[in-house]
C-alpha positions as CSV (number, residue, x, y, z in Angstrom):
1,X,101.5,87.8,122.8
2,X,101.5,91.9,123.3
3,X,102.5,94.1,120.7
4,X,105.9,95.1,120.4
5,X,106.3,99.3,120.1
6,X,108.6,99.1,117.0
7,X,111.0,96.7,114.6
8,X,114.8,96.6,114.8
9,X,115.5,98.0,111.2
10,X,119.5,97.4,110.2
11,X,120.4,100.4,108.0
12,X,123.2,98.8,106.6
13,X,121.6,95.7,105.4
14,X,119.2,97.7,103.5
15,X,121.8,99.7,102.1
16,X,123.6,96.6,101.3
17,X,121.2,94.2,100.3
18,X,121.6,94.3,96.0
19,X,117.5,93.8,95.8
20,X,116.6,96.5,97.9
21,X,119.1,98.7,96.0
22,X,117.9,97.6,92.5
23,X,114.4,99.0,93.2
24,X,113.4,102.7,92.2
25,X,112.7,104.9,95.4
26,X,108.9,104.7,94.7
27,X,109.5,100.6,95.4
28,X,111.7,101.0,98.3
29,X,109.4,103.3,100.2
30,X,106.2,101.0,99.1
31,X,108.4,97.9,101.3
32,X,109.2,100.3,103.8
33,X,105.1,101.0,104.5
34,X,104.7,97.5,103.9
35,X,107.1,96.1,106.7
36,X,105.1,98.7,109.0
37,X,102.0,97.0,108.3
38,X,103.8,93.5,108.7
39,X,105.1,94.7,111.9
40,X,101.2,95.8,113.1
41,X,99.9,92.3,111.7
42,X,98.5,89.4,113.5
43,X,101.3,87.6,112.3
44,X,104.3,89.1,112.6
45,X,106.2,89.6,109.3
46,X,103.1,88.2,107.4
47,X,101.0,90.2,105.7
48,X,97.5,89.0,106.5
49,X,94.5,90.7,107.5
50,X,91.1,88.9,109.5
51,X,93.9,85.6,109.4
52,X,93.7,85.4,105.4
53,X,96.7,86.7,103.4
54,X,95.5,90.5,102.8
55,X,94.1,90.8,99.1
56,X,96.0,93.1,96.7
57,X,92.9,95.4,96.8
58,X,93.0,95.7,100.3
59,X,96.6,96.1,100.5
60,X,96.4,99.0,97.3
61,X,93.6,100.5,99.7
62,X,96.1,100.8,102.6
63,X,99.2,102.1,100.5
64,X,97.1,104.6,98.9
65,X,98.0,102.8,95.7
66,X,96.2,102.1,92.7
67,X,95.9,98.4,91.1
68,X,98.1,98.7,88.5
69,X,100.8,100.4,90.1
70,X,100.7,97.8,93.4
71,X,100.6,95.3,91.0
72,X,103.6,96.4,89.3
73,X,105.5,96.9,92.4
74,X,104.4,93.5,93.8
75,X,106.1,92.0,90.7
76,X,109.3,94.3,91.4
77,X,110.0,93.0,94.9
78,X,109.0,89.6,94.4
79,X,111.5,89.3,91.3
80,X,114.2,91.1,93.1
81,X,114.1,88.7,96.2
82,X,113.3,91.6,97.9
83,X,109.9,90.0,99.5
84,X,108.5,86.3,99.0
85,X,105.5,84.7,99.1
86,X,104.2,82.2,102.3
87,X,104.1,78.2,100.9
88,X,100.9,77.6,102.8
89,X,99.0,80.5,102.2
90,X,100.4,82.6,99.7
91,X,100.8,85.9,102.0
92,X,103.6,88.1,101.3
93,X,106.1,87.9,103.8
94,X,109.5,89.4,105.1
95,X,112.0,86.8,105.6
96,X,113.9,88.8,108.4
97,X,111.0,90.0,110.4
98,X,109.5,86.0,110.0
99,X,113.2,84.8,111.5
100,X,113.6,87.5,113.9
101,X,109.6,86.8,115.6
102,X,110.6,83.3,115.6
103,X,113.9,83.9,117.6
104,X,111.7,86.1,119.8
105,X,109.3,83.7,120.4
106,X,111.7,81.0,121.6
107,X,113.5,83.5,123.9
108,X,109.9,83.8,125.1
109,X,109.5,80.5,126.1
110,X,112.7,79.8,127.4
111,X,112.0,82.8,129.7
112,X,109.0,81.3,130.8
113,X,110.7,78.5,132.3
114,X,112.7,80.3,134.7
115,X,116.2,81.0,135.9
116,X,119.0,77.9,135.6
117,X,117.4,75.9,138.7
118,X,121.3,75.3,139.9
119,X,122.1,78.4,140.7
């Protein structure tokens, strides 16, 4: 699967989504970096690095974050709704980008198998 050059980000459901909007800005932007580096991942909308969900060290190292403060933020957008946690693995995740790479991928093998044959 290539990379795809960006994410299709809908302004007005993160204006209107009431979890985004009950974080503090410092929150906000924290999910914003972290949907960019879901976006890069191997998994699309799953935040893993080497195929193992990314440790919070790792991830602090990457926001330029401390423990504490990641720690506290990780607790903010998991409470909120705002992010969840993988079943299987434990990874944080972004529902819409999980949906939206799933959709993508079906498109991509529908493609694959041509045309309608009756045409």
């Amino acid at each position: 699967m290539g990379k795809m050059p960006a994410f299709q980000f809908y302004p007005g459901d993160w204006r209107k989504d009431v979890g985004v909007q009950s974080l503090d800005y410092h929150d906000r932007g924290v999910w914003h970096e972290m949907l960019c580096l879901m976006h890069e991942s191997e998994r699309r909308g799953v935040l893993v690095l080497n195929g193992q969900p990314m440790s919070d060290d790792a991830l602090a190292r990457l926001l330029g974050l401390d423990k504490q403060t990641l720690s506290t933020t990780l607790t903010n957008l998991l409470t909120s709704g705002v992010a969840s946690r993988e079943a299987e693995s434990g990874a944080l995740i972004c529902r819409r980008m999980v949906r939206d790479e799933k959709l993508c991928e079906i498109r991509r093998q529908a493609g694959k198998l041509g045309g309608n044959p009756l045409l």
